[in-house]
C-alpha positions, 0 to 999 in steps of 0.5 A, a space after each residue: 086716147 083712152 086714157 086723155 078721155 079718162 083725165 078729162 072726165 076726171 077733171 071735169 066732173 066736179 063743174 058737171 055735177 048737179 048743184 045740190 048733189 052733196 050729202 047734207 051735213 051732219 051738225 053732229 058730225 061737225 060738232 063732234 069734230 070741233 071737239 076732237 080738234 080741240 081735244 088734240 090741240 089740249 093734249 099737245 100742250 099737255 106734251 108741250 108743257 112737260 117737254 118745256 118743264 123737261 127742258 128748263 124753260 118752265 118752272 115746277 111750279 108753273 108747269 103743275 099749275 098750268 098742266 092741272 088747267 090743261 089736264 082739267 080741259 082736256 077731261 071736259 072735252 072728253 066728257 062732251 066728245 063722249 056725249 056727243 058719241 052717246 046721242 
C-alpha cells in the first residue's frame, strides 16, 4: 500500500507542480554548452580523420589539409569555452 502511494506520487508530481517552478535558465550556461558541444563534435572528427587516413580511404594530403582546418576550429573553441568560463 505503501509503496502504491509511493509511485503514484512520483508519477503525478510533475502535472502537480506550480507552473513557473523551474529555475530560470542560465544564457551562459547554455552558451557555454553549445560550445562544449561543438568542441566535441571537432575533436571526434579530428579522430575520425586520422582513423580514415589510418585506414587508407584518406589521402596525406587531404588529411594534413583537413586536420589543420579542424585542429584550427577545434582552438577557437577553446578559446570561447575559455571565455565564457572566465565571465
Amino acid at each position: 500500500m505503501v509503496v502504491s502511494i509511493a509511485v503514484v506520487a512520483l508519477v503525478a508530481w510533475p502535472f502537480l507542480r506550480r507552473p513557473g517552478a523551474e529555475a530560470p535558465a542560465d544564457p551562459r550556461a547554455d552558451a557555454r554548452r553549445e560550445v562544449q558541444e561543438e568542441l566535441d563534435r571537432s575533436l571526434a572528427a579530428i579522430n575520425e580523420m586520422e582513423f580514415d587516413r589510418r585506414a587508407g580511404n584518406l589521402s596525406d594530403e587531404d588529411h594534413a589539409r583537413l586536420d589543420a582546418e579542424e585542429r584550427a576550429r577545434a582552438v577557437e573553441l577553446l578559446r570561447r569555452r575559455d571565455e565564457l568560463d572566465e565571465r
